[in-house]
N, C-alpha and C positions, 0 to 999 in steps of 0.2 A: 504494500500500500504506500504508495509516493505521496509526499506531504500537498504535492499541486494539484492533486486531486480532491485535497480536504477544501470546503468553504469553510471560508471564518464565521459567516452566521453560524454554522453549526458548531463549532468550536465554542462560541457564545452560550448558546442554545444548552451547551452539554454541560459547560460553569455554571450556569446558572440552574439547573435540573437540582431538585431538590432529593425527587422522588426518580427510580427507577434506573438514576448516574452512571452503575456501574453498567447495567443489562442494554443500554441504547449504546455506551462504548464500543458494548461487544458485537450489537448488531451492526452498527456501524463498520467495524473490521470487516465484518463475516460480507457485507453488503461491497464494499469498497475492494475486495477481494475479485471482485465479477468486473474483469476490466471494460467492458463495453458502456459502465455505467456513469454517470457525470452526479455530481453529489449538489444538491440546492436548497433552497430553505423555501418552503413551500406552505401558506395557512401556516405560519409557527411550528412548523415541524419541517427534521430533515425530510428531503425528498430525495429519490432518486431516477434518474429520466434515462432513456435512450435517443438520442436524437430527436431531444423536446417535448418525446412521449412520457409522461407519470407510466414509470411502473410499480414500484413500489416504496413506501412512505412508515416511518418510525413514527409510534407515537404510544402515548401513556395515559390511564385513568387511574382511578385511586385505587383497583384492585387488580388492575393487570397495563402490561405493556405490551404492544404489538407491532408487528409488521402487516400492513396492511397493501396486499397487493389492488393494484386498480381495475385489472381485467383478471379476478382470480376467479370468476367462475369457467373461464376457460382453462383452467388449470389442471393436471390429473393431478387428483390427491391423492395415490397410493397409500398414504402411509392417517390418513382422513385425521389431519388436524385444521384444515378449513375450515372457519365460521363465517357465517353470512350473518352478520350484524342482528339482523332486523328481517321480516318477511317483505319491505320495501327496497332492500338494497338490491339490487339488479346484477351489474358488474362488479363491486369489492368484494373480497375475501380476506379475513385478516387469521393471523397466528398471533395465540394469547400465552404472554409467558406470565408466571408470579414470581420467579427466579432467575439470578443468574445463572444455576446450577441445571434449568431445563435447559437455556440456551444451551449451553457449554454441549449438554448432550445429546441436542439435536442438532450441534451446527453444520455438520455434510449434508445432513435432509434441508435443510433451512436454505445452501449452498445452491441443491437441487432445484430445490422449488424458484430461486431466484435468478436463475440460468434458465429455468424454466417459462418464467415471466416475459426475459431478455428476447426469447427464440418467439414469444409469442408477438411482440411488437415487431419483430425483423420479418416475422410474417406478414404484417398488417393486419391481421386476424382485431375484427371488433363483437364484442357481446353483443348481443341480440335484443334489443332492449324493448319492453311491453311497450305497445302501442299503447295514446290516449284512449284511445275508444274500445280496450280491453280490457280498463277500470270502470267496474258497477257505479253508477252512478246513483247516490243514494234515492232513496224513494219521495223525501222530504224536499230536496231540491228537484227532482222531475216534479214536485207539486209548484212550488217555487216557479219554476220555467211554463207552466201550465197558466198560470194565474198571472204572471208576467212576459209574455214573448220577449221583451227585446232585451231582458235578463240571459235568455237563453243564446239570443243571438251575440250578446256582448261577448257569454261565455266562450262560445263558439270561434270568437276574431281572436281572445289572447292566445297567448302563442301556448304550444300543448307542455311546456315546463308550469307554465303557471296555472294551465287545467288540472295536470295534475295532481299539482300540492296544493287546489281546493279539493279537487276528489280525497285525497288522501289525509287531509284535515279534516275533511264534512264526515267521514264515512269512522276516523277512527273514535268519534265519540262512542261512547254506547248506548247510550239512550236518545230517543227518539226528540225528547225534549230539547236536550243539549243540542244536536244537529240543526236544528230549527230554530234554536238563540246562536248559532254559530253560522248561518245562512242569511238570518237575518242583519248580525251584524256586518257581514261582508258584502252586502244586494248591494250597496252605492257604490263600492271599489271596482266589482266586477261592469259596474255599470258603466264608470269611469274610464276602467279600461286598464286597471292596473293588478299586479299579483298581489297575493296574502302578504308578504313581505316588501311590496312597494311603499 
């Protein structure tokens, strides 16, 4: 691992790490070992790219630290320590350590999987990602677009990132109630023409 490979944000990044210091060092070698990969600081966490492509990205919560590849559901997992976050994540897969002592003893698999990654980008190879109109659309807002047409029409012009994550905000309420105070507060946004987070 040649030092011109290191970024100084991550050098920073890794000073300042309260939590998880030594096991991001070691992913860092183990990552920095795959020479095809360029090291960057990316959202507050190291990154790692191939030819400006995100492959895979280090990062930490308060009960695990991970490597989180960006197109890991293309991945074979032989050895299935893949997580898929969330039943919303589409293309990441992450590996969750609690030690530096799993790293240490998984790091040729870890090796694998991240040469793995490398050959999937030099492919061009992209995830498959659900279409808008393959997310249910709740029953509360097709009431909604019934009772307002040009609610629906509005819905229909933004662009399908921010259909989306109304569907996927409307729908993960659970009760029926809440979706309908959560519809209602958003009808003038959508109206307007902007996302949940504009």
């Amino acid at each position: 691992m040649t030092a011109s490979r290191k970024n100084r944000k991550v050098d920073g990044f890794l000073k300042k790490a309260k939590q998880w210091k030594e096991e991001f060092e070691k992913l860092r070698s183990i990552i920095l070992e795959c020479e095809d990969l360029n090291e960057d600081f990316k959202w507050m966490h190291p990154c790692y790219t191939y030819e400006d492509k995100n492959v895979v990205l280090i990062h930490g919560f308060k009960e695990y630290c991970a490597l989180l590849f960006h197109k890991g559901a293309l991945l074979k997992d032989p050895h299935g320590i893949l997580i898929q976050q969330t039943e919303n994540v589409q293309a990441a897969r992450q590996i969750r350590f609690t030690s530096l002592a799993e790293i240490i003893e998984l790091q040729s698999v870890l090796k694998e999987y991240v040469l793995q990654a490398i050959e999937v980008e030099k492919a061009g190879l992209e995830v498959e990602l659900k279409k808008t109109d393959e997310y249910t659309i709740p029953e509360e807002l097709q009431a909604k677009f019934n009772e307002i047409p040009e609610l629906k029409s509005a819905f229909e012009e933004l662009t399908p990132g921010r259909q989306r994550a109304y569907l996927l905000y409307f729908s993960k309420a659970k009760q029926s109630k809440t979706r309908v105070s959560r519809i209602e507060k958003y009808t003038q946004q959508i109206l307007d023409g902007k996302g949940l987070n504009d």
